[in-house]
KERO-439158 format. One record per residue: x, y, z of N, C-alpha, C in turn. Coordinates in steps of 0.2 Angstrom, whole numbers, plus 5000, padded with zeros to 4 digits. Atoms other than C-alpha are relative to their C-alpha. Example, Ala and Ser with C-alpha at 12.3 -4.5 7.8 and 13.67 -1.06 7.14 Angstrom:
% KERO-439158
<fitor n_xx="5004" n_yy="4994" n_zz="5000" ca_xx="5062" ca_yy="4978" ca_zz="5039" c_xx="5004" c_yy="5006" c_zz="5000"/>
<fitor n_xx="4996" n_yy="4994" n_zz="4999" ca_xx="5068" ca_yy="4995" ca_zz="5036" c_xx="4996" c_yy="5005" c_zz="5003"/>
% end
This chain:
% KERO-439158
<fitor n_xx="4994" n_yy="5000" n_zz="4995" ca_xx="5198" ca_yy="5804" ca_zz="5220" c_xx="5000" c_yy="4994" c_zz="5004"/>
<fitor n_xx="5001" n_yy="5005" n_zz="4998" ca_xx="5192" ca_yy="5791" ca_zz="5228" c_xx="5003" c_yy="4993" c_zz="4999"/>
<fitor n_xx="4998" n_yy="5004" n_zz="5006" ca_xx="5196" ca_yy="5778" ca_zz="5216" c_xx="5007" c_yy="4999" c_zz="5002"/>
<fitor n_xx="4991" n_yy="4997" n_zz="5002" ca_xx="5214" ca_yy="5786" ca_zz="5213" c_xx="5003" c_yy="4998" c_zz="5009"/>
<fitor n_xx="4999" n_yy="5003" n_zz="4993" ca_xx="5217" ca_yy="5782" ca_zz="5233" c_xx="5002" c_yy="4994" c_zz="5000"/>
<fitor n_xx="4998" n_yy="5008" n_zz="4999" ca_xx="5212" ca_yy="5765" ca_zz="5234" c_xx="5007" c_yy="4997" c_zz="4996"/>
<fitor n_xx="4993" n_yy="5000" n_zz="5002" ca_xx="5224" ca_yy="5763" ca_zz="5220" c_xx="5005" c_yy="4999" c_zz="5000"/>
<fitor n_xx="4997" n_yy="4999" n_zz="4997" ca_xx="5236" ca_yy="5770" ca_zz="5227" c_xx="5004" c_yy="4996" c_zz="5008"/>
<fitor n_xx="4999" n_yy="5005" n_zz="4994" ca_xx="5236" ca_yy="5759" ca_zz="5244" c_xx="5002" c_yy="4994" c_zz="4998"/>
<fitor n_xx="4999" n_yy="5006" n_zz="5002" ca_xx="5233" ca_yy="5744" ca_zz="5234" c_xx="5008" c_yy="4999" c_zz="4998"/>
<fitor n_xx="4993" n_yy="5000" n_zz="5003" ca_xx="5252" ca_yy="5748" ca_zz="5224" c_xx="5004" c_yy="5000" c_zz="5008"/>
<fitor n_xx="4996" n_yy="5001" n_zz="4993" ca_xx="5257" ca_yy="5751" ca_zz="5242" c_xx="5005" c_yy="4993" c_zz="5002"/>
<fitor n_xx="5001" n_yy="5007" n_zz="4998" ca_xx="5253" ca_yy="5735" ca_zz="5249" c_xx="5005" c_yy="4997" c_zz="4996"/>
<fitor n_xx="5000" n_yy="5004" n_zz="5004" ca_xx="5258" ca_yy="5727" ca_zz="5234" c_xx="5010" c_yy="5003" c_zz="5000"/>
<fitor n_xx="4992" n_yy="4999" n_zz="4999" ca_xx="5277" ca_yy="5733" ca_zz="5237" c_xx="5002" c_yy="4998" c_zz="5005"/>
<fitor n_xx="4997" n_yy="5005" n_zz="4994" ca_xx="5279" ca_yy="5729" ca_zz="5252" c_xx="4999" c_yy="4994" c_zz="5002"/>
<fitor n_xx="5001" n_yy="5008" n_zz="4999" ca_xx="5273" ca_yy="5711" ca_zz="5249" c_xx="5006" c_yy="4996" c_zz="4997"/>
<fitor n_xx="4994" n_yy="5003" n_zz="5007" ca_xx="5286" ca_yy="5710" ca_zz="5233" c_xx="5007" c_yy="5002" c_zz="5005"/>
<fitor n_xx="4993" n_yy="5001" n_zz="4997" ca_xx="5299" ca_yy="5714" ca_zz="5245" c_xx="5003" c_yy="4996" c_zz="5004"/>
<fitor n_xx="4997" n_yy="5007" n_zz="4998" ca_xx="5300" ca_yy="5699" ca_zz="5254" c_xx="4998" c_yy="4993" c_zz="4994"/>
<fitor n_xx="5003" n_yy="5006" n_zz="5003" ca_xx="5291" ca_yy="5687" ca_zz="5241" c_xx="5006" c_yy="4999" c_zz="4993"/>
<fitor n_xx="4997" n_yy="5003" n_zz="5004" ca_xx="5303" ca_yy="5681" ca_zz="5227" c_xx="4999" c_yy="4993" c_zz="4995"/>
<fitor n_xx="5001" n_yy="5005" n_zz="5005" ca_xx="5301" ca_yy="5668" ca_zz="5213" c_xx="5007" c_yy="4997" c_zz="4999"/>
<fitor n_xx="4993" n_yy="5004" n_zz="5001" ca_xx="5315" ca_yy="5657" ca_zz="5209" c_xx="4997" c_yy="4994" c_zz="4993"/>
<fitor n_xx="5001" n_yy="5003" n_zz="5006" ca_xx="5315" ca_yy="5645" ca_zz="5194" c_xx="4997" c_yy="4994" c_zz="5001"/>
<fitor n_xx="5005" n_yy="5005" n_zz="4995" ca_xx="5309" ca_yy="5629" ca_zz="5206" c_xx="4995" c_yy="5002" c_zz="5001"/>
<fitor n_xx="5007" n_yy="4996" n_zz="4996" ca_xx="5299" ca_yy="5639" ca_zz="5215" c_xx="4995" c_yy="5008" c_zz="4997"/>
<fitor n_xx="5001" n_yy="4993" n_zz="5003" ca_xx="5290" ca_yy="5654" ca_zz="5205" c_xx="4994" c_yy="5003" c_zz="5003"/>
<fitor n_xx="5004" n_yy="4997" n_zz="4997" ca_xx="5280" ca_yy="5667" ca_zz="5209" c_xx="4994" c_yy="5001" c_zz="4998"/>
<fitor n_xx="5005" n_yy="5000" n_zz="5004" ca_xx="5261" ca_yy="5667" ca_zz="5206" c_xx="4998" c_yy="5006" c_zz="5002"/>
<fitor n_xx="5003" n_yy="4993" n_zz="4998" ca_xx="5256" ca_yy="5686" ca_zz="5203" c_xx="4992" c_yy="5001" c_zz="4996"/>
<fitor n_xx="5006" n_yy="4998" n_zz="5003" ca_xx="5240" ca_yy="5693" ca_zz="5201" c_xx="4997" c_yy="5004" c_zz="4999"/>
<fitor n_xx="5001" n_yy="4995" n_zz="5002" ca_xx="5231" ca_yy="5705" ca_zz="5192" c_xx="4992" c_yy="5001" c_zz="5001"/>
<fitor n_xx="5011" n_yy="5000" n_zz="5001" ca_xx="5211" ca_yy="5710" ca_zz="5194" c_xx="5001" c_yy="5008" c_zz="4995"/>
<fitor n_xx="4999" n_yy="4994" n_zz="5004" ca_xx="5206" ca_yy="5723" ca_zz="5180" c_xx="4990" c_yy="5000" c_zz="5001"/>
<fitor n_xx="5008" n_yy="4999" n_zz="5000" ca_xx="5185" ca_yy="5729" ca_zz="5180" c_xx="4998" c_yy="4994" c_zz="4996"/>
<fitor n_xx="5002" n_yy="5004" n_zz="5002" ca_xx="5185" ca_yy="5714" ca_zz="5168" c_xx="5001" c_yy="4994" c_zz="5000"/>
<fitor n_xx="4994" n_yy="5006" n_zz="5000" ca_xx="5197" ca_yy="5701" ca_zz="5168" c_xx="5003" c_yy="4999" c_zz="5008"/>
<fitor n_xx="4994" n_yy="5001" n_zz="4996" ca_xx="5207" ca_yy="5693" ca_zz="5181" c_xx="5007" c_yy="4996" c_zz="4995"/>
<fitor n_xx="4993" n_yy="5000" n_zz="5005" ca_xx="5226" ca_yy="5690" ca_zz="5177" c_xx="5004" c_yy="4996" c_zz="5005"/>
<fitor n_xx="4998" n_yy="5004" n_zz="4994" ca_xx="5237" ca_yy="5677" ca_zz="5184" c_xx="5007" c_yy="4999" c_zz="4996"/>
<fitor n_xx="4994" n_yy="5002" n_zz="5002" ca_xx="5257" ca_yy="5672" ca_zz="5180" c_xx="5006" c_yy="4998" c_zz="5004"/>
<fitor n_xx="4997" n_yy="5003" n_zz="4997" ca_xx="5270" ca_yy="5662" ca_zz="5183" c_xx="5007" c_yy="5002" c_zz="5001"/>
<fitor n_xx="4996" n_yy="4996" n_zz="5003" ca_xx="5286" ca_yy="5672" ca_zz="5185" c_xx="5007" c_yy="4999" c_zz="5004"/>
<fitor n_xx="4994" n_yy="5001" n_zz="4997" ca_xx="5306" ca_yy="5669" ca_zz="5189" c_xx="5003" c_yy="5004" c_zz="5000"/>
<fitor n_xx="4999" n_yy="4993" n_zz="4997" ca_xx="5310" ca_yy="5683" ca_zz="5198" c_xx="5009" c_yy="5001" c_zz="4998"/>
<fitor n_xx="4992" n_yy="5001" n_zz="5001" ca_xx="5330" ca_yy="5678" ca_zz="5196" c_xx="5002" c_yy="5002" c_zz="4993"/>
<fitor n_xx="4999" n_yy="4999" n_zz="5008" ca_xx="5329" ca_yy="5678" ca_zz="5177" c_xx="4996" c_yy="5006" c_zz="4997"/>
<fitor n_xx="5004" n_yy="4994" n_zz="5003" ca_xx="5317" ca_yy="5690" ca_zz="5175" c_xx="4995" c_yy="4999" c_zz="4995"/>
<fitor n_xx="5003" n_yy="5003" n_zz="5005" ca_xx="5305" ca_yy="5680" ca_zz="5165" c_xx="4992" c_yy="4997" c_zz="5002"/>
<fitor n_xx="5008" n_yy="5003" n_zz="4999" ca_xx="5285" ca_yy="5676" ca_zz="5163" c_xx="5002" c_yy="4993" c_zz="4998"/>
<fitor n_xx="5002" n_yy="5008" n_zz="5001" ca_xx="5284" ca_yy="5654" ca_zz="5164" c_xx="4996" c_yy="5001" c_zz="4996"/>
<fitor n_xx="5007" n_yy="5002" n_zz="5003" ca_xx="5267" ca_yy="5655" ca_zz="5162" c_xx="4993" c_yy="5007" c_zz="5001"/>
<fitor n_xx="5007" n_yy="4995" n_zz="4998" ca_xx="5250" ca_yy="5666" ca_zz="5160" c_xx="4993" c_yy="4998" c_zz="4998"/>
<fitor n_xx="5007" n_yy="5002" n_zz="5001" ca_xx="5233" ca_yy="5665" ca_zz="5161" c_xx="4996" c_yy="5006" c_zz="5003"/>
<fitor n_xx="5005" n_yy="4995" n_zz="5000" ca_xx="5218" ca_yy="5676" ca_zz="5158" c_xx="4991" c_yy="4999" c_zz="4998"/>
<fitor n_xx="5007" n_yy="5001" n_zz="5003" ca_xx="5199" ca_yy="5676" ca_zz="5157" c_xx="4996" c_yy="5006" c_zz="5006"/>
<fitor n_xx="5003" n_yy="4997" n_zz="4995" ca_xx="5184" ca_yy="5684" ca_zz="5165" c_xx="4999" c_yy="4999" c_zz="5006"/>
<fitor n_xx="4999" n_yy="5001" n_zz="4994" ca_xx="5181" ca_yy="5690" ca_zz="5179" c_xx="4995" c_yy="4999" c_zz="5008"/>
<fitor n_xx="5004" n_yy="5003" n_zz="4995" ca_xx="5170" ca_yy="5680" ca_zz="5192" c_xx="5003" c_yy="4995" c_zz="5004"/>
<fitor n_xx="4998" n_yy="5006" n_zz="4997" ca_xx="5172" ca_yy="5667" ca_zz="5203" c_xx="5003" c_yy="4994" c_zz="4998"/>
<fitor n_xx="4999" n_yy="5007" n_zz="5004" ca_xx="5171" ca_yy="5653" ca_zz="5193" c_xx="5006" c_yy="4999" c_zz="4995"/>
<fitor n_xx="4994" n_yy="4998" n_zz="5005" ca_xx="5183" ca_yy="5661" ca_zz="5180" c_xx="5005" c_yy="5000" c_zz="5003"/>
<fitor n_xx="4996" n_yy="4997" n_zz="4996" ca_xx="5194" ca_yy="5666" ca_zz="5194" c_xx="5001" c_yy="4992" c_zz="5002"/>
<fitor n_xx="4997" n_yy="5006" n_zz="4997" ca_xx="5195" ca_yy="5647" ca_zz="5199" c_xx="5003" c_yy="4995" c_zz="4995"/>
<fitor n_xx="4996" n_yy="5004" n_zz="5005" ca_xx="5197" ca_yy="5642" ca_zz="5181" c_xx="5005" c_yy="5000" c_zz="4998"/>
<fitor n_xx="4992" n_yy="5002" n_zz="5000" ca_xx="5213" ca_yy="5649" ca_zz="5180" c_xx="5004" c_yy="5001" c_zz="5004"/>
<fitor n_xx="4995" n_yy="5003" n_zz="4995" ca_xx="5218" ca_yy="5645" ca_zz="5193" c_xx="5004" c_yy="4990" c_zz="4999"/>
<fitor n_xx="4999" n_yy="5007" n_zz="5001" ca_xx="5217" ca_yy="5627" ca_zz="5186" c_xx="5004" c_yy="5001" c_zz="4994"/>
<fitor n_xx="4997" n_yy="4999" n_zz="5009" ca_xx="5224" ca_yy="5632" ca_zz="5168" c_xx="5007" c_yy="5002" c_zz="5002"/>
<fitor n_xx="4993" n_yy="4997" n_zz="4997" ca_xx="5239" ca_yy="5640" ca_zz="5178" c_xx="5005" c_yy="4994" c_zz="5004"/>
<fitor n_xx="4997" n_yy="5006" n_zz="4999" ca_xx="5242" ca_yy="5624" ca_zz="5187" c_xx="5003" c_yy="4995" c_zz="4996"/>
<fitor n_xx="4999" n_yy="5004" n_zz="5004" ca_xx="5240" ca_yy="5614" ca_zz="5173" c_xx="5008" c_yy="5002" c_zz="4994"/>
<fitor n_xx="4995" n_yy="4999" n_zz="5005" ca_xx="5253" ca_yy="5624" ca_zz="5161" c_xx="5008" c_yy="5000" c_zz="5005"/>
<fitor n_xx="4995" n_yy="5003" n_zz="4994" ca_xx="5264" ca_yy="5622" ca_zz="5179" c_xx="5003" c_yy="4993" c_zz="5001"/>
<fitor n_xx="4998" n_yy="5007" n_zz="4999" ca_xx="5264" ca_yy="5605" ca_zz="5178" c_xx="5004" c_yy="4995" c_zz="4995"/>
<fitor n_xx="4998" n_yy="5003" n_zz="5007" ca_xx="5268" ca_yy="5603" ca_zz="5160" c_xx="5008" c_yy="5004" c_zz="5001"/>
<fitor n_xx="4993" n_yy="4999" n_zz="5000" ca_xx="5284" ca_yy="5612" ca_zz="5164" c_xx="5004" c_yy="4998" c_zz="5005"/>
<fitor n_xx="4998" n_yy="5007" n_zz="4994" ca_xx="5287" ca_yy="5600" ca_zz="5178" c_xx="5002" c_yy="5007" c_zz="5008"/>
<fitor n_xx="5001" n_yy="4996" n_zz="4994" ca_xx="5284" ca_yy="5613" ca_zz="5193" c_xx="4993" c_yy="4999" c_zz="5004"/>
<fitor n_xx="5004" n_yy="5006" n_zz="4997" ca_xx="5276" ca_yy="5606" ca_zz="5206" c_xx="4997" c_yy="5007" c_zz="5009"/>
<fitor n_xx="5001" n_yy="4996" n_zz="4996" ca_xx="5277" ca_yy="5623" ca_zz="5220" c_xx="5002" c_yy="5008" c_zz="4999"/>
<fitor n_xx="4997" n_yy="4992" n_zz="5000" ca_xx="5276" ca_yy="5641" ca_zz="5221" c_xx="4999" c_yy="5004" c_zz="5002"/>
<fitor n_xx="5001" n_yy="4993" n_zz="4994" ca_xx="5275" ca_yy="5658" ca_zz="5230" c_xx="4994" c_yy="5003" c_zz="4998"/>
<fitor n_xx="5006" n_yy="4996" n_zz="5003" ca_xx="5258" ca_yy="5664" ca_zz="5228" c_xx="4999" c_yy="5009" c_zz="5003"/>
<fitor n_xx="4999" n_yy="4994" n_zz="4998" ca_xx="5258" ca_yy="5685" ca_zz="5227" c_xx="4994" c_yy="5004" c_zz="4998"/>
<fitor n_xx="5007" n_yy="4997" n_zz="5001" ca_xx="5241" ca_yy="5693" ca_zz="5230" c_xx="4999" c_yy="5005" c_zz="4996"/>
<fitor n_xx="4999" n_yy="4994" n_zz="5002" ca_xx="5246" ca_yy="5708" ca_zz="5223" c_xx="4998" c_yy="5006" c_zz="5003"/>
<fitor n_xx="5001" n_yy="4993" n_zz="4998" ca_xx="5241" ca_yy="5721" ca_zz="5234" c_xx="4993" c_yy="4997" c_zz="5002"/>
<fitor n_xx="5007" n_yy="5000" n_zz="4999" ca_xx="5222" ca_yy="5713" ca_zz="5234" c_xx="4999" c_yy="4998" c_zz="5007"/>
<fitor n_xx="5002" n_yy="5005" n_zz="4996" ca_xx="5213" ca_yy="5705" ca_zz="5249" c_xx="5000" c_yy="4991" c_zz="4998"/>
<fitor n_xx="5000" n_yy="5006" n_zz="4999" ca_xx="5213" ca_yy="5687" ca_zz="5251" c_xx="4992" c_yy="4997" c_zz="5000"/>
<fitor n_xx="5007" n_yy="5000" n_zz="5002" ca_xx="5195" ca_yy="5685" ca_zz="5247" c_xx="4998" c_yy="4998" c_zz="4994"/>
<fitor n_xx="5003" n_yy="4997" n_zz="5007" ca_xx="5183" ca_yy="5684" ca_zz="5232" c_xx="5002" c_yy="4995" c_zz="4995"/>
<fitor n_xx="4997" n_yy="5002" n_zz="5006" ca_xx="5191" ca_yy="5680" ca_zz="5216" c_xx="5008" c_yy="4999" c_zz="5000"/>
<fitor n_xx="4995" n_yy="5001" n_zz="4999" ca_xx="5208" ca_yy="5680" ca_zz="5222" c_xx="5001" c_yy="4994" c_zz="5006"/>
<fitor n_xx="5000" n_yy="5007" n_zz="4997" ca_xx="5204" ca_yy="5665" ca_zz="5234" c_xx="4999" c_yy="4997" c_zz="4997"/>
<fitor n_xx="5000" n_yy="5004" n_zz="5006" ca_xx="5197" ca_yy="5657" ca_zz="5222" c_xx="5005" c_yy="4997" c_zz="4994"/>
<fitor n_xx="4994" n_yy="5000" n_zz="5006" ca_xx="5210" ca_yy="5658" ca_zz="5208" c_xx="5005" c_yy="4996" c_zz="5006"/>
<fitor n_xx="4998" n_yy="5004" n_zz="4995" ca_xx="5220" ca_yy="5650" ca_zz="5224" c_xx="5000" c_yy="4994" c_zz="5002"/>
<fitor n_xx="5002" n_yy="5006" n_zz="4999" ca_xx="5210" ca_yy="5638" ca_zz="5227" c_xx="5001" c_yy="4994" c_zz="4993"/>
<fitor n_xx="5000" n_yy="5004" n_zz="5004" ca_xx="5209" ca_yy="5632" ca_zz="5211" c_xx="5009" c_yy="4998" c_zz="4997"/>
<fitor n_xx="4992" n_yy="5001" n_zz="5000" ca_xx="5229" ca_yy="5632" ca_zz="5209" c_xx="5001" c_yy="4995" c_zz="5003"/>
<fitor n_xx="4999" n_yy="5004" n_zz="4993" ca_xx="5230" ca_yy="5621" ca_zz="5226" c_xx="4995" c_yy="4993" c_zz="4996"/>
<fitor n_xx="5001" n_yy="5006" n_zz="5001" ca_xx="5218" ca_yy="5610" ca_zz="5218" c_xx="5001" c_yy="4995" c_zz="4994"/>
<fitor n_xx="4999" n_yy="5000" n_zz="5007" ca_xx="5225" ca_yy="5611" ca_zz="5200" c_xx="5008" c_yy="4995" c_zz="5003"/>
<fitor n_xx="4991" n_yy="5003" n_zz="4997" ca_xx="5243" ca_yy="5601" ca_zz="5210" c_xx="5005" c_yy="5006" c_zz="5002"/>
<fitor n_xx="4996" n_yy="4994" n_zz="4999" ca_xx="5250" ca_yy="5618" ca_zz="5214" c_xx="5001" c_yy="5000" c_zz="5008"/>
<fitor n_xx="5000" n_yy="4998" n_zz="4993" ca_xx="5258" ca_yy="5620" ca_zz="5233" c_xx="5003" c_yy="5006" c_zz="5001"/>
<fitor n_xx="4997" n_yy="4994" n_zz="4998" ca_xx="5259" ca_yy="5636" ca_zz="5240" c_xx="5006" c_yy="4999" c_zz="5008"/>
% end
């Protein structure tokens, strides 16, 4: 039950963030996923309705900052250079700062 709460807050959170954050085809929006194994990361133009880009691997630190870098790098190739980054509902911490960091350091400006 406990579980099913948290949840439940996190999808909260995560609505009320998507309702001011936007992507746009300049600017898109970077949404992210955590699952017990994986993190999940994509590039996405809110206007159109469409995934750029995506990127997936395990889920630690070090994975979480390497696609951050893989997300940058598939950013750059489509000649985007800034974007809205959308936590998804999680904390700013962890693995989701990570994934961040490595975006920012992959040429990504938030």
């Amino acid at each position: 039950m406990i579980k099913q709460a948290k949840k439940i807050k996190r999808q909260a959170r995560h609505r009320r963030v998507r309702a001011k954050i936007k992507g746009t085809a300049n600017r898109p929006r970077i949404s992210v996923f955590k699952s017990n194994k994986h993190i999940y990361a994509q590039l996405i133009d809110d206007e159109k309705d469409i995934t750029i880009a995506a990127v997936s691997e395990g889920k630690n630190l070090k994975s979480a900052y390497e696609v951050g870098k893989a997300l940058a790098k598939k950013a750059a190739e489509k000649g985007l250079k800034e974007a809205v980054f959308d936590r998804g509902g999680y904390k700013f911490h962890g693995a989701v700062a990570e994934l961040a960091k490595g975006a920012k350091e992959g040429g990504l400006k938030f």
